[in-house]
N, C-alpha and C positions, 0 to 999 in steps of 0.2 A: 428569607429565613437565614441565619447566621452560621456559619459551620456548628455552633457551641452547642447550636438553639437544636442541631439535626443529629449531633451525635448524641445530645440529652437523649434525647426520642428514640436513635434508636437503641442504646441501652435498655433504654425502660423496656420496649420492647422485645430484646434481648432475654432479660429477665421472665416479661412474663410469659416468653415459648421456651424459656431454658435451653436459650442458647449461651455458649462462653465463647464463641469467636464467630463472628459474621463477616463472608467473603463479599465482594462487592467489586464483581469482574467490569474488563471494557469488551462489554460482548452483546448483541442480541441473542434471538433462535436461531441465527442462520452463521453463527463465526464472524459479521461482518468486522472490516476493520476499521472502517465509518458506518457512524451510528444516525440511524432516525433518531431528532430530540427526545422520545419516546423513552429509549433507553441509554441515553446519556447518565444513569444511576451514579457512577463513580465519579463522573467530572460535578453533579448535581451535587453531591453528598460532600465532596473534597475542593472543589475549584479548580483544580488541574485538569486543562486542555489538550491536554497530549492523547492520541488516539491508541499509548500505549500504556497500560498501568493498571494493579491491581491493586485495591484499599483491603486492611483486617482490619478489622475493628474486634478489640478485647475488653473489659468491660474497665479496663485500665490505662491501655494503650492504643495508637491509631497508627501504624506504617502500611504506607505506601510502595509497591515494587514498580518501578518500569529501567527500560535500556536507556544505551550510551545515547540516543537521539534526543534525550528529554531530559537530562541529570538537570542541564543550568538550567531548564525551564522551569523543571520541578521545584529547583529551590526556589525561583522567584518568585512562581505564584500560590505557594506555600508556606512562604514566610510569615504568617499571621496565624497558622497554626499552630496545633501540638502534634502534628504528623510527623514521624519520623521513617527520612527517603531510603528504602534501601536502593542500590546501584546493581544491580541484575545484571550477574555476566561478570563482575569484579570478585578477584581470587578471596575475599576475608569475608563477602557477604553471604547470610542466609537464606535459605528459600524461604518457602512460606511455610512447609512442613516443619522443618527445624525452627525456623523462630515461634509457632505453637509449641511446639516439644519443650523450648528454654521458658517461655510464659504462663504456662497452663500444668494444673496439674496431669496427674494420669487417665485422668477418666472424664471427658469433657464434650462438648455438643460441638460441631462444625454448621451453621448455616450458610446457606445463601439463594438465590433462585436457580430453580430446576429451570429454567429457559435458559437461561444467561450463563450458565459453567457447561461449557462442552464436557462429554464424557469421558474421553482421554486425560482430561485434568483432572476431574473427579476421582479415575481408578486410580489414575497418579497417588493424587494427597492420601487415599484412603492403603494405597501400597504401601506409605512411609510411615503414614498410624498406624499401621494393621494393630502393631505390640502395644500401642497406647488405650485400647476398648475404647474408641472414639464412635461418637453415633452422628449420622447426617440425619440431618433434616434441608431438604430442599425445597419444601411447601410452604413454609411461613409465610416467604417472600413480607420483611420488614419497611421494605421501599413502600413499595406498593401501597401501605398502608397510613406512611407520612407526608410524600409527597402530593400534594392535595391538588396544586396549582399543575399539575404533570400536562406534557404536551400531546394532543390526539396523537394517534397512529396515522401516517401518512396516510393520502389516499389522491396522490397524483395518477393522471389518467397512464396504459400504457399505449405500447406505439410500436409500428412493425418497423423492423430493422429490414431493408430490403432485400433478398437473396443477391442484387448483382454485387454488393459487397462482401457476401460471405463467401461465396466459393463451394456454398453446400447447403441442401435445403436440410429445413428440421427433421424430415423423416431423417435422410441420410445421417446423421448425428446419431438420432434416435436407436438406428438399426445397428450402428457401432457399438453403442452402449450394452444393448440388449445382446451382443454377440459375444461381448466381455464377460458379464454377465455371466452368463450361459457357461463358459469356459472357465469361471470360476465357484462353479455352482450352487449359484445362488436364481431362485425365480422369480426375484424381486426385488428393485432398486431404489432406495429415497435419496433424492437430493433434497440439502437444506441451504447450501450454498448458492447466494441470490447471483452470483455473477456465472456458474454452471449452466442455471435455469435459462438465463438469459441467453446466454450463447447457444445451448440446447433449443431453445424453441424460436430463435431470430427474431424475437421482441428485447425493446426497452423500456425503461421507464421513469420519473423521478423522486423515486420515495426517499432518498439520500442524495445528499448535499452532494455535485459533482462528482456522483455514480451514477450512471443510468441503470439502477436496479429498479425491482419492484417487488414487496413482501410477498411470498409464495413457497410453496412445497412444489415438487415436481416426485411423482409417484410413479415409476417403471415397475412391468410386467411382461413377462409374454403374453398375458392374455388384453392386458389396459393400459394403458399411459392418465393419467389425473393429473390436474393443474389444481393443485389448491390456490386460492386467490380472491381477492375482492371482486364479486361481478363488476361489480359496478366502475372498475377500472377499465373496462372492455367495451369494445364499438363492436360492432357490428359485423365491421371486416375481420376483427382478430377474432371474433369467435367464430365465423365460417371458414379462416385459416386453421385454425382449433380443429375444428370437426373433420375438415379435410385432411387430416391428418393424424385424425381417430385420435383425437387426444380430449379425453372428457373432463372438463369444469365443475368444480365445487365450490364451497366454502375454505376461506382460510382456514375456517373454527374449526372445521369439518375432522382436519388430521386426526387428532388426537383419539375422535371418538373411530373411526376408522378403525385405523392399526389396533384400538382394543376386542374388536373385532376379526381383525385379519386370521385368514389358515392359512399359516405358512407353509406350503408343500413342500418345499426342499432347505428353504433359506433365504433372508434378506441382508441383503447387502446396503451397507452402510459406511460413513465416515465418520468414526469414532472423536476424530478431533474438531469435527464437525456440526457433526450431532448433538445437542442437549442434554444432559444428563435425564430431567423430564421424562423425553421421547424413549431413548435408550429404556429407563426403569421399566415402562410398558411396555416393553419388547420379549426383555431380558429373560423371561422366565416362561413366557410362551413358542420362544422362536429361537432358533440359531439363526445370531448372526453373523456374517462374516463382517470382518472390520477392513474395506480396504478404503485409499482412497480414489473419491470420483474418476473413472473413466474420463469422465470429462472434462476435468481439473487438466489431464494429463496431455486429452486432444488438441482442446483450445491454447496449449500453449506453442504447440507448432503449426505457428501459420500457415494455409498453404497460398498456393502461390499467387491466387486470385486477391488474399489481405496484403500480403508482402507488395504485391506491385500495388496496391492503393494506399499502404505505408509508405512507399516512396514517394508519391505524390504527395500526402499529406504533410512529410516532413518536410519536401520542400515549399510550400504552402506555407507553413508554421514560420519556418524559418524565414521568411520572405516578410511574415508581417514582425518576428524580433528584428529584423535587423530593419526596416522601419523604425521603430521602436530605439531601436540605436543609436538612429541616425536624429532621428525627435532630442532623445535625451544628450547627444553631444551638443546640439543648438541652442541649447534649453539654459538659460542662466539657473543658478541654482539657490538664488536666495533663498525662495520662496517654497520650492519645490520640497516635499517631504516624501516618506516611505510609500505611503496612502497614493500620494498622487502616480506613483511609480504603478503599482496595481492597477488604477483606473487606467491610463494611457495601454498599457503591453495590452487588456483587455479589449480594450478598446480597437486597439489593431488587427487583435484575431477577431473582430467580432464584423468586420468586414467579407469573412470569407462565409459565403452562407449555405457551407455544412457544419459549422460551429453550431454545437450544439450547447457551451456554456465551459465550463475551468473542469479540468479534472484533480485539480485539489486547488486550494486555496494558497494564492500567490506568495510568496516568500519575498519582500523586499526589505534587506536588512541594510542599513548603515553602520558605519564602525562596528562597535560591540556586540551590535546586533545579529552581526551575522556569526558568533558564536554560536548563537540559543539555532539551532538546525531548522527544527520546524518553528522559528518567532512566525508571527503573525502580526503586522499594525493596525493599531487602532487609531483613532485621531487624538486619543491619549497617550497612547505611547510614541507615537512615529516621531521619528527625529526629522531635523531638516537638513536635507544633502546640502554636504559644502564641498567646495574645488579643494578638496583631498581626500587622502582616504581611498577606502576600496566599497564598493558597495555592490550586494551580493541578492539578486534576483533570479530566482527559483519557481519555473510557471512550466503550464500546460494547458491545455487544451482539449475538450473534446468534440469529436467531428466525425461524421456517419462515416469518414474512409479511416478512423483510425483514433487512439487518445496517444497526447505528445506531454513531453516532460523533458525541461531542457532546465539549466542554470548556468549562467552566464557570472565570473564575478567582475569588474570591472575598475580601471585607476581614473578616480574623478578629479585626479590631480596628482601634484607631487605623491609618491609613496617612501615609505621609512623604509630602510635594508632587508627590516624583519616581515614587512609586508609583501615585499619583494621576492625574498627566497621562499616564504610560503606558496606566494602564488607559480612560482616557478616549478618548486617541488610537487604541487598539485598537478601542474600542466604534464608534469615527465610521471608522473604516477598514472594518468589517464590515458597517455598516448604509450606507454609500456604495455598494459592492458589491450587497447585497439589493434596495437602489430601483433598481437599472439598467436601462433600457432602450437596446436594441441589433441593429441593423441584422442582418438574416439573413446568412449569410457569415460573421460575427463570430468570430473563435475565443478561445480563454480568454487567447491572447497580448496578443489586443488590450485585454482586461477585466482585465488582472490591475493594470494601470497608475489605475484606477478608483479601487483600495482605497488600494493605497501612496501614493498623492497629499497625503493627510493625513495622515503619515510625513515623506514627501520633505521637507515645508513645514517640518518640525521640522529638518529634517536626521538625518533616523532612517530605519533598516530592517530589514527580516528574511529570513536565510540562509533561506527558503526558500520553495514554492511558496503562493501564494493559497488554492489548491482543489485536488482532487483528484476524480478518479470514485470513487462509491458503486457496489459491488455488490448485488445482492439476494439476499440471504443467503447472498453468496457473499463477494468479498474486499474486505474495507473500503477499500484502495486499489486502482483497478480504471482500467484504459485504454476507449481510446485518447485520450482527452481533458483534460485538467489546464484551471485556472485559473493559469498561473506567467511570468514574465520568461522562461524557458525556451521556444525557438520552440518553436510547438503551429503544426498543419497542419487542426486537426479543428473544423470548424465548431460552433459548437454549435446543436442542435437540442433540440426539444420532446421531452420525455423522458427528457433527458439529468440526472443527479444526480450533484452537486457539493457539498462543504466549501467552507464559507468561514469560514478562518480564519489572519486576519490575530494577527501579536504582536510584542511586543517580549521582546527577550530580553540582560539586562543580567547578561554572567558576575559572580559572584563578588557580585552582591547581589540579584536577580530576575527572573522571567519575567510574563507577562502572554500568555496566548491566550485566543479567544474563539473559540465554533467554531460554527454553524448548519448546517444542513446544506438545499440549496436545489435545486429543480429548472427547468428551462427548461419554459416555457408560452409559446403566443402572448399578442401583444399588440395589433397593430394592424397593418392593410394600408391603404394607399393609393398616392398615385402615384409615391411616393418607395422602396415595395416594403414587403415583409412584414419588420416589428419584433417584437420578442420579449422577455420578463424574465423574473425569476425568482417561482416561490414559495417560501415557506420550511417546511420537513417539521418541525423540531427544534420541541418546544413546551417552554419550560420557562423561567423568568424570567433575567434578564441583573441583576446584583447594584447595583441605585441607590449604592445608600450608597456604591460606589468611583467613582462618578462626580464630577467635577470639571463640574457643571454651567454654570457659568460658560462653559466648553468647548464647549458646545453650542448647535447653530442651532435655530431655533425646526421647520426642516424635521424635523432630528433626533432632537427632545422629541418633537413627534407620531408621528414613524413607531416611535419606541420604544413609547408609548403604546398605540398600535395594538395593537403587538405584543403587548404584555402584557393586551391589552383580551383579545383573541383564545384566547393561551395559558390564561387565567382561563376563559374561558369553556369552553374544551376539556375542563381537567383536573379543576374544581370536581367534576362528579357523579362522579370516579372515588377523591376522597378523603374523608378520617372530619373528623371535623368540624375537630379540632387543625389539622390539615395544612390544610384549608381559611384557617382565620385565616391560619396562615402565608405561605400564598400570597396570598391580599389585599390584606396588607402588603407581599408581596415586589414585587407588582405593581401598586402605587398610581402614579397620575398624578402627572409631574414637569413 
């Protein structure tokens, strides 16, 4: 069906639930930030593939919101519309409250699905109407009723994550929670967050594209723990682990009618940004709840020491099959070779190590211009064909029962221009600024993210988007509560904690440049000024000389790259054949 053909539809339907502006979020029930085809509603309804982006639809106009990751994507694969993009995060743009306020009269309907708008955004929009007598409706659900052809609900099996990679059984999780809880007095816990549940109960699963989630509720108590969830996902062994661990099973469907039942004795605690508007409504008025967020959001992000030491394996693992991969595409003539082919091979290398368990997002191999657009993606219609110049820009990861990885390499496949040059260089000194950091306890990644862009700023350059991001462990390659970004962050960082760092430039319509490491928080030093902290870095695998504009570089600089590469040699050497060996020797020689 045609964009024309879906907005007709859902006006009419607009009209006849008397609605004047229908929200059309990238969300499920659970906040995910990849979506089951299920509820792909806004890429369905618009064609924009970005994982970030909200559609309005007015019964006159259609704009689209998302961030600095997806501006040039946006425009591309919406050039055949009548959407108009706003630029989120840009000083002259609207939200979505204000530009209803400029379109709509005083008195006007707001739709959208009660699933799909967490409740935090809900009280948001309805904060900035209050003065406008604005009425929601979140039941119509307009999707639902035109999308005909809509994709089932996943229903991939799940699967036990083993304890000797956790470092902690499910009770232990469990009892943490519940003692949080407790001390925030609340005597009842719902997770909706599929990557929580996961890490809380040491199962995975495939219901999302390179996530190992699996759709479900997880329902805390002191008196029960509930798995909401598909039986039929379940063997044998994970529901005797289930039981053993007094954690009783239901229906998915189950939830809802539940909680309209629940007596809430003290208080249920919930994640407001988390949670459904839906869920919340049938709460709201029989329960206090407290709004914090997951316990477990905040556990899972400092690994202990039992992931940490199976992250360093993993990463040098990882990095043992790119720089394979390196050493393939330096041999490789490049007539013929396209983006596409680029994907298949780096895949193909990890997929020799057999705790791979499949990509933790889908490959990034941009050529020239391509590597502008951040998250592009190739198809065998778009892919370009790599020529011996240029810079080309491959962004992958991996997931694997010790760990999920997330590196991007950019690369000179030939002569490069001055301005490809000094990008890639300014990138290099922006990444390795960040890595040598040392930083006062309290610190959060607000304060650090200013560290990187500094040699940017100096040029008068920057990039739409964050510094760093949380790593999962073999759960979602972009993971809370924490970031490295311009974006206020509230969350300290602490020892434990793994982070991206990766700074770029991104020049539309002629090239991109990212460099990506990935880095963890360790102590550093206590004295009378209080406890100091820095990073190490997990990612082993060489950083490309030959694009460097050495001139560009402080003598602090050349050694800490040095280092690096002293290190990465030493790590990956006994894990390759002798070819690949020379290659990295050379990739890795003293500058």
């Amino acid at each position: 069906m045609k964009f024309s053909k879906k907005i007709k539809l859902i006006r009419e339907q607009m009209r006849f639930s008397g609605i004047d502006a229908y929200i059309v979020p990238s969300s499920d029930p659970h906040a995910s930030e990849y979506l089951p085809e299920y509820y792909k509603t806004r890429e369905w309804v618009s064609g924009f593939k970005g994982s970030a982006g909200t559609l309005v639809i007015t019964p006159k106009k259609c704009a689209l919101w998302t961030d600095g990751r997806y501006f040039i994507q946006a425009e591309k694969e919406l050039a055949d519309t009548d959407i108009v993009i706003i630029k989120m995060g840009m000083p002259s743009e609207p939200t979505i409250s204000q530009w209803l306020i400029a379109e709509l009269d005083d008195d006007f309907s707001v739709g959208f699905n009660g699933l799909q708008m967490m409740t935090s955004e809900v009280q948001r929009l309805q904060k900035h109407l209050k003065h406008k007598n604005v009425k929601i409706d979140f039941t119509s659900n307009i999707i639902d009723k035109i999308w005909l052809d809509r994709p089932y609900l996943p229903s991939e099996k799940i699967y036990i994550h083993d304890d000797v990679y956790n470092g902690a059984s499910s009770s232990e999780k469990i009892q943490r929670i519940k003692d949080k809880m407790n001390a925030l007095g609340a005597s009842s816990h719902l997770i909706t967050k599929l990557d929580d549940i996961a890490w809380v109960l040491n199962l995975r699963g495939n219901d999302i594209t390179n996530n190992p989630y699996f759709l479900s509720y997880l329902f805390i108590s002191n008196e029960k723990v509930i798995l909401y969830v598909d039986p039929l996902k379940l063997n044998k062994k994970i529901i005797e682990k289930l039981h053993s661990n007094q954690i009783k099973v239901k229906l998915y469907e189950d939830l809802l009618k539940d909680l309209g039942g629940l007596k809430c004795l003290k208080a249920i605690m919930l994640d407001k940004s988390a949670t459904p508007y839906f869920i919340y409504n049938s709460l709201e008025n029989r329960c206090k709840v407290i709004d914090h967020r997951n316990p477990s959001t905040d556990f899972k992000a400092v690994k202990n020491d039992v992931e940490l030491k199976h992250l360093e394996t993993c990463y040098i693992d990882d990095g043992v099959a790119v720089v394979k991969f390196l050493n393939w595409l330096s041999k490789t003539g490049t007539e013929t070779l396209t983006e596409v082919d680029i994907d298949t091979k780096i895949t193909a290398f990890r997929s020799e190590n057999p705790l791979m368990r499949g990509k933790s997002f889908d490959t990034i191999a941009a050529y020239r211009d391509h590597g502008a657009i951040m998250h592009y993606r190739a198809t065998e219609q778009s892919a370009y064909t790599i020529e011996p110049k240029g810079l080309l820009l491959i962004d992958s990861g991996a997931q694997y029962l010790n760990g999920t990885t997330d590196i991007t390499r950019t690369v000179a496949m030939g002569p490069l221009t001055e301005e490809e040059r000094t990008d890639f260089t300014l990138t290099l000194k922006s990444m390795l600024a960040l890595s040598r950091a040392v930083f006062l306890e309290g610190a959060t990644g607000t304060h650090l993210d200013t560290i990187s862009r500094m040699n940017m700023w100096e040029h008068a350059m920057d990039y739409k988007s964050g510094t760093g991001h949380g790593i999962g462990y073999f759960l979602g390659v972009h993971e809370g509560p924490g970031k490295i970004s311009m974006n206020l962050s509230d969350v300290p960082l602490a020892p434990g904690m793994v982070f991206s760092n990766e700074p770029g430039v991104y020049r539309n319509g002629k090239h991109g440049v990212r460099l990506e490491n990935i880095i963890y928080v360790i102590p550093h030093k206590e004295n009378e000024f209080g406890r100091f902290f820095r990073f190490e870095t997990l990612t082993m695998c060489p950083l490309d000389i030959d694009a460097i504009d050495l001139d560009m570089m402080t003598k602090v600089e050349k050694d800490q790259l040095n280092a690096y590469h002293e290190k990465v040699r030493t790590l990956l050497s006994p894990k390759l054949n002798e070819e690949e060996k020379k290659w990295l020797e050379n990739a890795t020689r003293a500058i």
